[in-house]
LOTIKOL-851836 format. One record per residue (C-alpha): z, x, y negated; residue number from 1. Coordinates in steps of 0.02 Angstrom, whole numbers. Layout:
BEGIN
+--------+--------+--------+-----+
!      z !      x !      y !   n !
+--------+--------+--------+-----+
!      Z !      X !      Y ! NUM !
...
+--------+--------+--------+-----+
! end
This chain:
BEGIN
+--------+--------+--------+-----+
!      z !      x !      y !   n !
+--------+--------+--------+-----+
!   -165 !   -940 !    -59 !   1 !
!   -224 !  -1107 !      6 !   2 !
!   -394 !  -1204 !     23 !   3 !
!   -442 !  -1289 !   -122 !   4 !
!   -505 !  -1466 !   -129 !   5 !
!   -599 !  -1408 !   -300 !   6 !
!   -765 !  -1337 !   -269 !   7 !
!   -845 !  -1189 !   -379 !   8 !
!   -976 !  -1223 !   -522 !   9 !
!  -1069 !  -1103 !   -449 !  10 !
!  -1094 !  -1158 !   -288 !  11 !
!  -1132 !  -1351 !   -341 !  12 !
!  -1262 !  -1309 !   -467 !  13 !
!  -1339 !  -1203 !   -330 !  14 !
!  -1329 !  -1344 !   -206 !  15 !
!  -1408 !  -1461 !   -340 !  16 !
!  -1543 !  -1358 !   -376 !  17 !
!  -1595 !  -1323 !   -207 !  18 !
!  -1574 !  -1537 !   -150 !  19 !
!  -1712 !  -1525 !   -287 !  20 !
!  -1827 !  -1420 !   -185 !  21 !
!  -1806 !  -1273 !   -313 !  22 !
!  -1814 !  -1164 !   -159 !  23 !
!  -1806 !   -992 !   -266 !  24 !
!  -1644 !  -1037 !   -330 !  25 !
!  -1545 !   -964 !   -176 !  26 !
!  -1624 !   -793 !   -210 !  27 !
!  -1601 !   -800 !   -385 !  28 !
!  -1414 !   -828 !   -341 !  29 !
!  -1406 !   -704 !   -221 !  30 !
!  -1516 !   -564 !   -335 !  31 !
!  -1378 !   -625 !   -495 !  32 !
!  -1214 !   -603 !   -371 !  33 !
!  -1276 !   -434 !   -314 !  34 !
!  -1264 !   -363 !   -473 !  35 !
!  -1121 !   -456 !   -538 !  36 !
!   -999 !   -457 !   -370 !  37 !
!   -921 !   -559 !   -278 !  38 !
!   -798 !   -667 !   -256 !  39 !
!   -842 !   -803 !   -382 !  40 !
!   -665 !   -819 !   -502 !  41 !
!   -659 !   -992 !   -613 !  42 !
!   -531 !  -1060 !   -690 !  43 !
!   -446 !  -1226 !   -622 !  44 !
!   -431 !  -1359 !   -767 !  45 !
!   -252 !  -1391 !   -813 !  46 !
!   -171 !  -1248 !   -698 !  47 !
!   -119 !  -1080 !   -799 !  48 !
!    -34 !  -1006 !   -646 !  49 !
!   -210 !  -1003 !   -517 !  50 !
!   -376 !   -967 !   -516 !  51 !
!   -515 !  -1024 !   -410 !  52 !
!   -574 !   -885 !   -293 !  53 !
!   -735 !   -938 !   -189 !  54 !
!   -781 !   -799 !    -34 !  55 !
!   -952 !   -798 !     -8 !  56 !
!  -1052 !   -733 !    162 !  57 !
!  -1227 !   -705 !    174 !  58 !
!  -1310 !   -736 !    344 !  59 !
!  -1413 !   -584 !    410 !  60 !
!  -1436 !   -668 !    611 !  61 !
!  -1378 !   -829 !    680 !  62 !
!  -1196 !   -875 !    657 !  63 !
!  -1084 !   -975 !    729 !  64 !
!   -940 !   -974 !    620 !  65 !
!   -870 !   -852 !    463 !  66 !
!   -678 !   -826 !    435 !  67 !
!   -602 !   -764 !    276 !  68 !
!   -431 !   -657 !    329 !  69 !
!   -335 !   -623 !    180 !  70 !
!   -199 !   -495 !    182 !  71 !
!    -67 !   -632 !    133 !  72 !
!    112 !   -667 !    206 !  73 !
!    107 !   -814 !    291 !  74 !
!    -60 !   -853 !    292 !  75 !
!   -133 !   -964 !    434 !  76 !
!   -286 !   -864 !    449 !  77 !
!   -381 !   -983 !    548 !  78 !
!   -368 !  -1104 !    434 !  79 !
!   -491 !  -1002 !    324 !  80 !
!   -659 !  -1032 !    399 !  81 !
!   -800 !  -1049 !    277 !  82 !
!   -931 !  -1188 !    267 !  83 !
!  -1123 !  -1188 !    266 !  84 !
!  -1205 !  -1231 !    109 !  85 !
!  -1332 !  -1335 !    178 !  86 !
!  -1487 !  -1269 !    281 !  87 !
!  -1433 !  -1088 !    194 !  88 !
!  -1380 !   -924 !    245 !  89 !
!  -1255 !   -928 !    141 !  90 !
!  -1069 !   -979 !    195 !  91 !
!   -915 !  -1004 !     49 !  92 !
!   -725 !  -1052 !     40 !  93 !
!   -645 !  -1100 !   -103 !  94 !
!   -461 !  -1041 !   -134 !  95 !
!   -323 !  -1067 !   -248 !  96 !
!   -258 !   -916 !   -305 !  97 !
!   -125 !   -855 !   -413 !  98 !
!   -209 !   -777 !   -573 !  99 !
!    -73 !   -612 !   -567 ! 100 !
!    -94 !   -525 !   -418 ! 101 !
!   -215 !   -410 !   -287 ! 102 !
!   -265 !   -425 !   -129 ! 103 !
!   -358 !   -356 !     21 ! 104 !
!   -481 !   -471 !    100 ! 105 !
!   -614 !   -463 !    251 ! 106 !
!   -728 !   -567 !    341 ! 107 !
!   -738 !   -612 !    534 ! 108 !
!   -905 !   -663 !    580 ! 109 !
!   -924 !   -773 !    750 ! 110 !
!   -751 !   -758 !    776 ! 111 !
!   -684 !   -821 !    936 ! 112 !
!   -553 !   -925 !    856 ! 113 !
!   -405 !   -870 !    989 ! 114 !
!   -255 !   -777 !    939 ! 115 !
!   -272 !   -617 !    986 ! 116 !
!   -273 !   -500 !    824 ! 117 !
!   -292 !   -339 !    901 ! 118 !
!   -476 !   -366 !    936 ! 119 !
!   -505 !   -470 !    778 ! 120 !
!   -463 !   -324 !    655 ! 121 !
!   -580 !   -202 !    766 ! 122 !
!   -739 !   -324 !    719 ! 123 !
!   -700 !   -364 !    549 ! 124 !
!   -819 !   -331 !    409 ! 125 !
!   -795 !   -286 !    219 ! 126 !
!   -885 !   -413 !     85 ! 127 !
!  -1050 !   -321 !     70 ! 128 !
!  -1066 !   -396 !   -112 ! 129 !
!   -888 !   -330 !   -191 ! 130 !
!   -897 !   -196 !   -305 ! 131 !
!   -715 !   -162 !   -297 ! 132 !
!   -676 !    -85 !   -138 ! 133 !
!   -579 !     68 !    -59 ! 134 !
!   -632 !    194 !     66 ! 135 !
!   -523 !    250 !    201 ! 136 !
!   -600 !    422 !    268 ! 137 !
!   -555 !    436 !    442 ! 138 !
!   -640 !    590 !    582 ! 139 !
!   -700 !    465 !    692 ! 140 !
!   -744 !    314 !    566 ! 141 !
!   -738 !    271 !    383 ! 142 !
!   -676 !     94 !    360 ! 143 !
!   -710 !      5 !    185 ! 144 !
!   -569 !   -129 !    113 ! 145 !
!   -645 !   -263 !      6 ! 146 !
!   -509 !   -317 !   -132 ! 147 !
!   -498 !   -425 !   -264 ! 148 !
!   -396 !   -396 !   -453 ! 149 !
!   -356 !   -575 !   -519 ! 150 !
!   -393 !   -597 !   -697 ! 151 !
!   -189 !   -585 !   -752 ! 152 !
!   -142 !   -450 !   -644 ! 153 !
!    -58 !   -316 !   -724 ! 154 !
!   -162 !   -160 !   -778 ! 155 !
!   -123 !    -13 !   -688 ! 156 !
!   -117 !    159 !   -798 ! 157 !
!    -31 !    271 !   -727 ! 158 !
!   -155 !    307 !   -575 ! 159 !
!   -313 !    308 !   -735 ! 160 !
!   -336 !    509 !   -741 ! 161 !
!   -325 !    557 !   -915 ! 162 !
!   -461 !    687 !   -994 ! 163 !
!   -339 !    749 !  -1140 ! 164 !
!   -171 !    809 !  -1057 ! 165 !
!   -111 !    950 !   -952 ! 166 !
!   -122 !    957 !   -777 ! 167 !
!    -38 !   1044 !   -605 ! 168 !
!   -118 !   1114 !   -475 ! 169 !
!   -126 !   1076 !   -291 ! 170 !
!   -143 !   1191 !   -133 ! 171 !
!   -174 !   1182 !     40 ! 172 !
!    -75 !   1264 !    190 ! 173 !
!    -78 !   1246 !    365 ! 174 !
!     86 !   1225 !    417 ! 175 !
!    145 !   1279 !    607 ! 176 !
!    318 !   1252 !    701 ! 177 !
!    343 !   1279 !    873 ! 178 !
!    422 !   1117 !    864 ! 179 !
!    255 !   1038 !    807 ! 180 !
!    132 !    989 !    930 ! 181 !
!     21 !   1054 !    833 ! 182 !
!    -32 !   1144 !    666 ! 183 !
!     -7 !   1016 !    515 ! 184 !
!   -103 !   1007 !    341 ! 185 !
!     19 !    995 !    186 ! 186 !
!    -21 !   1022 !     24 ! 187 !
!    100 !   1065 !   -124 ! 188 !
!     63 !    994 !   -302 ! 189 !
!    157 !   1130 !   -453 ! 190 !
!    172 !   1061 !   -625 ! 191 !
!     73 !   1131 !   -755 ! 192 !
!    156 !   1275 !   -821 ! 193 !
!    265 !   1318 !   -659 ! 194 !
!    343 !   1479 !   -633 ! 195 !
!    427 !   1541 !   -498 ! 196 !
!    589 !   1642 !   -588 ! 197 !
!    611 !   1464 !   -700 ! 198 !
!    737 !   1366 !   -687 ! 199 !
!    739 !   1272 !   -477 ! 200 !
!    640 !   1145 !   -506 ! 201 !
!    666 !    957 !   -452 ! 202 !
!    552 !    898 !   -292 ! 203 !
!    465 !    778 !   -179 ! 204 !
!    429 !    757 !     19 ! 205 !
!    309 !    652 !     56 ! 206 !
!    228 !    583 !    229 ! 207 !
!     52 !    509 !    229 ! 208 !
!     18 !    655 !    105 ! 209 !
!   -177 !    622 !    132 ! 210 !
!   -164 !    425 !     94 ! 211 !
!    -35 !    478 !    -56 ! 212 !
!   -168 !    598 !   -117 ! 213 !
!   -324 !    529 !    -95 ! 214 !
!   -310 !    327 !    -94 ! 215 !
!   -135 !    312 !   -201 ! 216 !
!   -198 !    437 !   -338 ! 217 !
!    -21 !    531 !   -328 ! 218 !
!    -93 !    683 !   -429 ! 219 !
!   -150 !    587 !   -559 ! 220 !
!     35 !    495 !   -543 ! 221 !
!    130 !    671 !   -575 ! 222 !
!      4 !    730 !   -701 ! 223 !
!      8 !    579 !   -796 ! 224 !
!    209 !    557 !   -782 ! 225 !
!    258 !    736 !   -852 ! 226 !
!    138 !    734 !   -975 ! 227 !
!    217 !    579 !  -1043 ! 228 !
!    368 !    646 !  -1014 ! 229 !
!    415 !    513 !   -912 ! 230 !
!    512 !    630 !   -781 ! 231 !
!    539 !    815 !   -781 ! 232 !
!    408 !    942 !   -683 ! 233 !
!    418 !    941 !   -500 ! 234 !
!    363 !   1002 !   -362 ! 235 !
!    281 !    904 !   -220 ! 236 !
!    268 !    939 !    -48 ! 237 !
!    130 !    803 !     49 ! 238 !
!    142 !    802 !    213 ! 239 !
!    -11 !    719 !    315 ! 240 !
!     28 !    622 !    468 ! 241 !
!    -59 !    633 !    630 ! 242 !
!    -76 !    529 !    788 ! 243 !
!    113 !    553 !    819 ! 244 !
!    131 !    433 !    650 ! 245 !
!    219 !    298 !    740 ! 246 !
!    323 !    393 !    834 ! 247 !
!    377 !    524 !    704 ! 248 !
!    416 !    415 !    560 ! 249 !
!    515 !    262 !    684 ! 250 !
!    691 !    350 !    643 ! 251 !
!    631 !    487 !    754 ! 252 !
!    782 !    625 !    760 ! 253 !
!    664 !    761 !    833 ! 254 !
!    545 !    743 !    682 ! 255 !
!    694 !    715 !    558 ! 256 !
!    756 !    878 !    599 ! 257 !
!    586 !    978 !    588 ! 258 !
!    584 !    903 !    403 ! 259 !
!    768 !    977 !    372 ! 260 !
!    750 !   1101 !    487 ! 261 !
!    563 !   1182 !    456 ! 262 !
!    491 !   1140 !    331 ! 263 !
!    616 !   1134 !    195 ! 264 !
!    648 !   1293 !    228 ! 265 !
!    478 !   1344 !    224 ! 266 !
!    477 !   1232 !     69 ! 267 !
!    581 !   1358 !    -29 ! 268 !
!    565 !   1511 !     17 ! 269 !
!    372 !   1485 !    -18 ! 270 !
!    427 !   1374 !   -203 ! 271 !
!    573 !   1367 !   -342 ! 272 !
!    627 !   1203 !   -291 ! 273 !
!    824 !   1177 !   -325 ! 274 !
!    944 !   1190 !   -167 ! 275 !
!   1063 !   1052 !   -259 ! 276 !
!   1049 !    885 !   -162 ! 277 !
!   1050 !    780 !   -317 ! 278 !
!    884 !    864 !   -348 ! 279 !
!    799 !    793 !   -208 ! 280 !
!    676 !    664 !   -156 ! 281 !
!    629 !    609 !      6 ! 282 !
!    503 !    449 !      5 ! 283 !
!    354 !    372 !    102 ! 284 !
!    257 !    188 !    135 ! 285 !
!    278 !     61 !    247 ! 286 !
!    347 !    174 !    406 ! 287 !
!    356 !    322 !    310 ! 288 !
!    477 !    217 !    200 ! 289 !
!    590 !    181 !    338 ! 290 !
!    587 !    368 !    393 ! 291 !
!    634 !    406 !    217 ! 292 !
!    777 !    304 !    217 ! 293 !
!    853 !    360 !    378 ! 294 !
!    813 !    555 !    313 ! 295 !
!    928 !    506 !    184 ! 296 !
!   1068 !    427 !    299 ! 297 !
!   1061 !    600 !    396 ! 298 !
!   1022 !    730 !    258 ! 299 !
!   1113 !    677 !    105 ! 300 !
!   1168 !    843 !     86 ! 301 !
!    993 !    894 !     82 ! 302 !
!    919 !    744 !     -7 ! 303 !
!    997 !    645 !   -151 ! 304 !
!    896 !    520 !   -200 ! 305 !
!    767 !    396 !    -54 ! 306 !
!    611 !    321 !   -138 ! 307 !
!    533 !    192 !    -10 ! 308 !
!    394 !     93 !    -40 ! 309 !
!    341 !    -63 !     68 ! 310 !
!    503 !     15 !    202 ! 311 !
!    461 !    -45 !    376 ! 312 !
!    636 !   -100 !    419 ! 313 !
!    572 !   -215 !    551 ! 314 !
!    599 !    -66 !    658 ! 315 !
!    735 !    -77 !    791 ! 316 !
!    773 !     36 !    926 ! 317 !
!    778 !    -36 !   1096 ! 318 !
!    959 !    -56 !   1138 ! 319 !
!    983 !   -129 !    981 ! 320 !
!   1015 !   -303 !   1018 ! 321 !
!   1031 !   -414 !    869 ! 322 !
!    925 !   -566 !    823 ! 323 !
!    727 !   -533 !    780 ! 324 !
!    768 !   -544 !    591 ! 325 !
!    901 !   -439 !    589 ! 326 !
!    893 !   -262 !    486 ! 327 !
!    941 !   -119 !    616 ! 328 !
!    947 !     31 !    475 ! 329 !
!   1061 !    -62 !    353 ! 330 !
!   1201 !    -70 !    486 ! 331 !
!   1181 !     97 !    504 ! 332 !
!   1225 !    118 !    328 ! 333 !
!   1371 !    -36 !    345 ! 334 !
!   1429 !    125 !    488 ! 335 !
!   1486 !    284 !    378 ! 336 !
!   1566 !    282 !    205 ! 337 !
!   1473 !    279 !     43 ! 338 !
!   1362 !    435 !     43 ! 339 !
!   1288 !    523 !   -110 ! 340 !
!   1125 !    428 !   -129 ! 341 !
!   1028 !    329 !   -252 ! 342 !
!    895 !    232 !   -188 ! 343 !
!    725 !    163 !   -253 ! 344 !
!    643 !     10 !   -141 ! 345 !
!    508 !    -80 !   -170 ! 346 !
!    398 !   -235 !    -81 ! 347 !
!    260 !   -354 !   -125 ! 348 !
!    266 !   -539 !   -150 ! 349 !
!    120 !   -563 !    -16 ! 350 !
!    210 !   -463 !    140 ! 351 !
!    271 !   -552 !    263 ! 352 !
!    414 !   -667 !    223 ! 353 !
!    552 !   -610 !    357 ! 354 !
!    500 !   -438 !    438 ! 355 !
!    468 !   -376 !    273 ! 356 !
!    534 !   -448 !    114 ! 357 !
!    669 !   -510 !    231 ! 358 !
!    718 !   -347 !    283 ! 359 !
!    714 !   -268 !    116 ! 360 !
!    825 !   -389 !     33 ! 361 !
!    957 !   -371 !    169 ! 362 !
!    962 !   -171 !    164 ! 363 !
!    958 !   -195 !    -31 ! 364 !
!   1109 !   -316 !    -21 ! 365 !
!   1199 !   -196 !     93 ! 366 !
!   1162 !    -24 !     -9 ! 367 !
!   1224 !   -113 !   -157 ! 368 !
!   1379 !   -185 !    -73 ! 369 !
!   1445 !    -23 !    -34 ! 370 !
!   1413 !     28 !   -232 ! 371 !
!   1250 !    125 !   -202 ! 372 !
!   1158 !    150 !   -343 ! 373 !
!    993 !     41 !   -302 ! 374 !
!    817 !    -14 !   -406 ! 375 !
!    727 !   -151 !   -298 ! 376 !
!    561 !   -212 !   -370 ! 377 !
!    463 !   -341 !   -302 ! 378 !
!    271 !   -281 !   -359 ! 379 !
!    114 !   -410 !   -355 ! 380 !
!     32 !   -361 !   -210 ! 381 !
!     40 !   -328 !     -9 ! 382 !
!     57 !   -217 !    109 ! 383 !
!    -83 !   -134 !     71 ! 384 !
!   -151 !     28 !    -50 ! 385 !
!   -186 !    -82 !   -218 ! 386 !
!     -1 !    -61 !   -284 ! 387 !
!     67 !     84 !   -223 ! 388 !
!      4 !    216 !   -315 ! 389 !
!     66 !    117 !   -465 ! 390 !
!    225 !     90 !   -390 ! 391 !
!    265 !    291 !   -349 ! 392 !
!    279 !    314 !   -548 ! 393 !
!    407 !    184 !   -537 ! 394 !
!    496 !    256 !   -410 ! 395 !
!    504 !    411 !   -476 ! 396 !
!    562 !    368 !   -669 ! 397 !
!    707 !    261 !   -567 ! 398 !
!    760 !    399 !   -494 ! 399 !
!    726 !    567 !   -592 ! 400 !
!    659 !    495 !   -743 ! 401 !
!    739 !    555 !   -927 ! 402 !
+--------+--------+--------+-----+
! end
């Protein structure tokens, strides 16, 4: 993404019209861009590969300045501050896109221009006039994510519910170890048609069971992918994460071994999920990734196969000493012989260039180096909940699929 010299149709017919004196024409624009949405896509003559994205902002009080923050690797935020058009209350930036993938975006109104991130991201505000958005339910406060779908980006089925096939069901426990601080939701998804004196059927941990479920469209994912008979039935376990996130899913041994030690058993004694390793899945996003991964390196005996999406392998302990760049989890694999694991890892081309493409490259080039069986895709998107839905279906024909 970068500012654009080019400015949007839009934007000068408006600002023609209203050096006129046809004073309506600002609501009229506003009225027509509250039904339609915003941003304001156009195509930029002669370029196939990038679209022209304009933000707009309309003023409700006085204001001093607007920033557009894009969820972008490398982006110099600051460098995104929007510009009044004329004596208006409405502010715009025009972008240069590429026309393939999605992004988050949100504004920063009267933004004090420093660096200090932490209290930026508390103030930000979703674009009011964007029809595409997603809402992340939260006990205390529900925060709304403004994105944008560029016109060639590819179309996402597999998280589209379909009326016409069969479906599995879902059911809620709470689950309690003394080893817990406290009681913890999970829910378990069952194909359609499960029984429990089958044949063990193949299955899937997951952390961040709530955002898996209810922003990622996982049900929908399984229901979709076994009906297509895209991989066999399985059974899910979602595990929701608490305030203890960070802590639990940073390579945490305590929490690793509640997983191995609690709830898997729990897991079967309650379901007919197979006891063979190489039936196994243990995944998760962005930290949940990373925990995933180092389940793996401890459990392979318990869990065959490591689906991580957007893996946080940033993450070094403290007495690990190595340069900033440096991937602390793949050494641990460079450590012990070859164990028997296949791997699925994803990342998007808009995540950060070092701590997170970086970092997934050099695990990747590791894993595969001592003959692991790896899948590494590199998805249009961030580090964000637009692609990862999308992206479990992947993960899971890679690894279990017929």
């Amino acid at each position: 993404m970068e500012k654009s010299g080019i400015r949007s149709a839009a934007i000068l017919k408006l600002e023609e019209h209203l050096k006129l004196g046809r004073t309506n024409a600002l609501n009229k624009f506003w009225d027509y861009f509250e039904q339609k949405g915003l941003p304001i896509i156009e195509n930029i003559p002669n370029d196939l590969e990038h679209n022209l994205v304009t933000f707009i902002y309309k003023e409700d009080e006085k204001t001093e300045n607007v920033l557009v923050i894009p969820e972008m690797k490398d982006c110099k935020f600051l460098n995104y501050r929007m510009e009044k058009l004329l004596n208006t209350n409405l502010w715009y930036i025009s972008c240069k896109i590429r026309n393939d993938i999605r992004f988050q975006y949100c504004f920063s109104v009267n933004d004090p221009l420093d660096d200090d991130w932490d209290n930026r991201f508390e103030k930000v505000i979703h674009d009011k006039f964007n029809k595409k958005f997603l809402l992340v339910e939260d006990e205390e406060e529900n925060e709304i994510l403004s994105y944008v779908v560029m016109p060639n980006a590819e179309e996402h089925f597999w998280v589209k519910e379909k009326s016409n096939i069969t479906k599995g069901d879902l059911k809620e426990y709470k689950f309690i170890s003394e080893k817990l601080e406290a009681e913890r939701k999970v829910r378990i998804y069952t194909p359609y048609g499960y029984e429990k004196n089958n044949k063990p059927y193949k299955f899937l941990i997951l952390n961040d069971g709530d955002e898996y479920l209810n922003l990622l469209s996982s049900k929908v994912v399984l229901d979709n992918l076994i009906a297509d008979n895209k991989i066999p039935p399985i059974v899910v376990l979602f595990i929701d994460s608490t305030d203890s996130r960070e802590e639990e899913l940073s390579c945490s041994d305590n929490f690793t071994d509640i997983i191995v030690n609690d709830f898997i058993p729990w897991f079967r004694k309650n379901y007919n999920i197979s006891s063979e390793a190489k039936d196994g899945i243990i995944g998760g996003l962005s930290l949940g990734g990373l925990a995933a991964t180092y389940i793996g390196l401890r459990y392979s005996n318990v869990f065959g196969n490591v689906l991580s999406q957007s893996g946080s392998y940033w993450y070094k302990p403290e007495e690990f000493e190595e340069h900033e760049s440096a991937c602390w989890i793949s050494t641990e694999f460079k450590k012990v012989d070859k164990l028997p694991l296949k791997f699925y890892l994803n990342v998007g081309i808009l995540e950060e260039k070092e701590n997170m493409i970086g970092v997934n490259k050099i695990l990747r080039d590791v894993l595969q180096a001592k003959g692991y069986d790896v899948e590494y895709e590199v998805f249009k998107g961030g580090h964000d909940y637009l692609c990862w839905g999308e992206n479990l279906a992947n993960g899971l024909i890679s690894l279990i699929g017929y």
